[in-house]
VONUTI-515589 format. One record per residue (C-alpha): residue number from 1; residue in one letter; x, y, z. Coordinates in steps of 0.2 Angstrom, whole numbers, plus 2048, in hexadecimal, padded with zeros to 3 digits. Example, Ala and Ser with C-alpha at 12.3 -4.5 7.8 and 13.67 -1.06 7.14 Angstrom:
    n  res    X    Y    Z
    1    A  83E  7EA  827
    2    S  844  7FB  824
***
This chain:
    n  res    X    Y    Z
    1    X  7B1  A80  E02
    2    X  7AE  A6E  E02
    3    X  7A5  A63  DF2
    4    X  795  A59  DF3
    5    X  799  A48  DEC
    6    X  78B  A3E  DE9
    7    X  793  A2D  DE8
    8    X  785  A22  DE2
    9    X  782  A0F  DD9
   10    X  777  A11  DCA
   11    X  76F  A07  DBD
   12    X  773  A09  DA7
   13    X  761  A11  DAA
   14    X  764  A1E  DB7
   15    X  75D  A17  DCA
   16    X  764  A13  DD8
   17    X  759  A06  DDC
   18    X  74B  9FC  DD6
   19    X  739  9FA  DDB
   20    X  737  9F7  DEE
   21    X  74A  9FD  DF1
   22    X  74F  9ED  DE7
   23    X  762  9EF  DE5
   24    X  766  9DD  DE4
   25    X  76C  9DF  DD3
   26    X  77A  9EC  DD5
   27    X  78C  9E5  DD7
   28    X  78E  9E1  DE9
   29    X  7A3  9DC  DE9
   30    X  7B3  9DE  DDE
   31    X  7BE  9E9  DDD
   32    X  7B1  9F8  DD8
   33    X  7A8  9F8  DE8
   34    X  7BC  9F5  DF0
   35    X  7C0  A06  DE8
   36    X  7AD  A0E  DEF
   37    X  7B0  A08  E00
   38    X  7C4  A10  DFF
   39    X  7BC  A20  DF7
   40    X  7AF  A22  E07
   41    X  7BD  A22  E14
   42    X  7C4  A33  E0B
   43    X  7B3  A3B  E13
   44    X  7AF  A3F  E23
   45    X  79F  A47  E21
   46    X  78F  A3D  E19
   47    X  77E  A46  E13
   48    X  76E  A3C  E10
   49    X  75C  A3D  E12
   50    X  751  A35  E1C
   51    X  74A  A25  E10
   52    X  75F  A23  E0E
   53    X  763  A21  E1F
   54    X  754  A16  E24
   55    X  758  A0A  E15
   56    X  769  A05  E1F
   57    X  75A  9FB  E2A
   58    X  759  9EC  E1F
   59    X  76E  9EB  E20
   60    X  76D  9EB  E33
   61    X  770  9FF  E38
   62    X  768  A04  E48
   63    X  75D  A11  E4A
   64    X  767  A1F  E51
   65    X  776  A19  E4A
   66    X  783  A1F  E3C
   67    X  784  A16  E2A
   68    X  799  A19  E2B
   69    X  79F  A1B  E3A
   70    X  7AD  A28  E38
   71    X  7A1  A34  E2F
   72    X  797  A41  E35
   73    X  785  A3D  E31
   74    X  77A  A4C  E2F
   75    X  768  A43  E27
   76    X  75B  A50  E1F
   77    X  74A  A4C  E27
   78    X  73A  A54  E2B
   79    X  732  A46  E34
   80    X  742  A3B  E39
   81    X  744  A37  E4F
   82    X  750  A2D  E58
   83    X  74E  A27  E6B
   84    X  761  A28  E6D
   85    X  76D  A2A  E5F
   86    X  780  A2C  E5C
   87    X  78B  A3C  E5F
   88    X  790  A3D  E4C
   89    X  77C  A3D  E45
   90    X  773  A4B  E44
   91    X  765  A4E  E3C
   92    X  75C  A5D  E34
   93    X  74D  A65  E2B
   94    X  74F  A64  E1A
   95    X  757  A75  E18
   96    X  764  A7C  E0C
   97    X  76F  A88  E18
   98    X  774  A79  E20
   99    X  779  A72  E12
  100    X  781  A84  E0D
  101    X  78A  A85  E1E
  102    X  792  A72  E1C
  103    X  797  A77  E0C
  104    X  7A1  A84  E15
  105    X  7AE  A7B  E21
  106    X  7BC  A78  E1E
  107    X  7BF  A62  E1B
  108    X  7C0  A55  E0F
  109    X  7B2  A54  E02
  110    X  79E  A51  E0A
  111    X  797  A40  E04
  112    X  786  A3F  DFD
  113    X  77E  A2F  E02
  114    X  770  A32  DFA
  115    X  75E  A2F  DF5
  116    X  758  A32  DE5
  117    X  74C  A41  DED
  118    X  758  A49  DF8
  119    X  765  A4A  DE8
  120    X  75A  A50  DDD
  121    X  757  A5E  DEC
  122    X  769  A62  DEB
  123    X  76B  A62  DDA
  124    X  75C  A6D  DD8
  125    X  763  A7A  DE5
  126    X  775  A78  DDB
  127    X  77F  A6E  DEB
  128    X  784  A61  DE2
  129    X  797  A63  DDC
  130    X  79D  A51  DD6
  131    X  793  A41  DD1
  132    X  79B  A31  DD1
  133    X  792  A23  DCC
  134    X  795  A12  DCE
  135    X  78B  A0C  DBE
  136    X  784  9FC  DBE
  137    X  784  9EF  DB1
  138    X  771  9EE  DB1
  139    X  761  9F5  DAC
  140    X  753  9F6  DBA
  141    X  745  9FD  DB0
  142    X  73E  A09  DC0
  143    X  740  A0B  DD1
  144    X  749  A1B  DDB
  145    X  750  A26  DCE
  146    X  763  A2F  DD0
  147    X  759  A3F  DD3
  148    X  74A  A3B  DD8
  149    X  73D  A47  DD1
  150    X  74A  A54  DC9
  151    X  747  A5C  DBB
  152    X  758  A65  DBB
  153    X  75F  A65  DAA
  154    X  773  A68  DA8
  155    X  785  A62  DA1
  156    X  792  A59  DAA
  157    X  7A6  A5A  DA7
  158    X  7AB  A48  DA7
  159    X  7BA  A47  DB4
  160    X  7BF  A33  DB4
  161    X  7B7  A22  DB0
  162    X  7BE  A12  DB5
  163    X  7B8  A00  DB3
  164    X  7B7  9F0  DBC
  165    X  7B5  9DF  DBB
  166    X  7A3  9D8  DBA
  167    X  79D  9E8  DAE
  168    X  79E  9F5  DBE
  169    X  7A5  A06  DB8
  170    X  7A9  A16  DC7
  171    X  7A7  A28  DB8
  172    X  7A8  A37  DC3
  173    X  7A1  A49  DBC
  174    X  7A3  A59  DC2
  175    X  795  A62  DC1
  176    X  793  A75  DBB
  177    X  784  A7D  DBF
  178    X  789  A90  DB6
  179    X  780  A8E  DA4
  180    X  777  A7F  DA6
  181    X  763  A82  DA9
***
């Protein structure tokens, strides 16, 4: 059975970005985001939802085409249409057995791209195996929350934590869904 790792930058305050997608403020180079863009080449499956994928527009993604090209891109939408797209996306109705059957191949670890909404699906519906976070030195006040509308309440096991220059930290959790409510 494969892990969902939702691999994500965050703010002291919990989002993932500020209002209007603002993430100018995150740590955009250095060796932390090195050690995220090494980490990413260990996947070769990436999950995301819809508001996700289209975000990749203001950094020059084509509709149709995939965020990391040696990933399998399976988007969750309900509205979401290409004209022509590439033979590694795919996308699907928000729908838990397909999460469920990705879970089940055999391969490396799936990659959570994200949003905030679609995590806090996953986390809702108890997907989500590993959370790393690359938190940010900063405090963005509101924006798009790390789960979105969750209300999921529950522990963590810290696994690691490591720092890196200009305040940027990577902490990874495993997280353990039997006695949490």
């Amino acid at each position: 059975m494969r892990n969902i790792v939702y691999y994500v930058a965050v703010s002291l305050d919990g989002f993932i970005a500020g209002p209007d997608d603002d993430i100018s403020g995150f740590v955009a180079g250095g060796p932390g985001v090195d050690q995220y863009l090494k980490d990413l080449k260990a996947f070769d499956t990436v999950i995301m939802g819809r508001k996700t994928y289209e975000f990749g527009y203001k950094f020059g993604l084509k509709p149709g085409e995939p965020a990391y090209p040696h990933m399998r891109h399976y988007i969750f939408s309900n509205s979401l249409q290409f004209d022509k797209k590439a033979g590694n996306l795919a996308v699907h109705p928000v729908d838990i057995n397909v999460i469920k059957k990705l879970k089940a191949e055999n391969g490396p670890d799936i990659y959570l791209c994200g949003g905030g909404e679609f995590a806090g699906w996953l986390l809702d519906n108890e997907m989500i195996d590993f959370l790393k976070i690359k938190l940010n030195p900063l405090i963005l006040g509101s924006g798009i929350k790390l789960f979105g509308s969750s209300k999921k309440r529950m522990l963590t096991e810290l696994v690691g934590i490591k720092s890196y220059d200009k305040g940027l930290q990577i902490i990874n959790y495993r997280l353990n869904y039997k006695g949490n409510g």
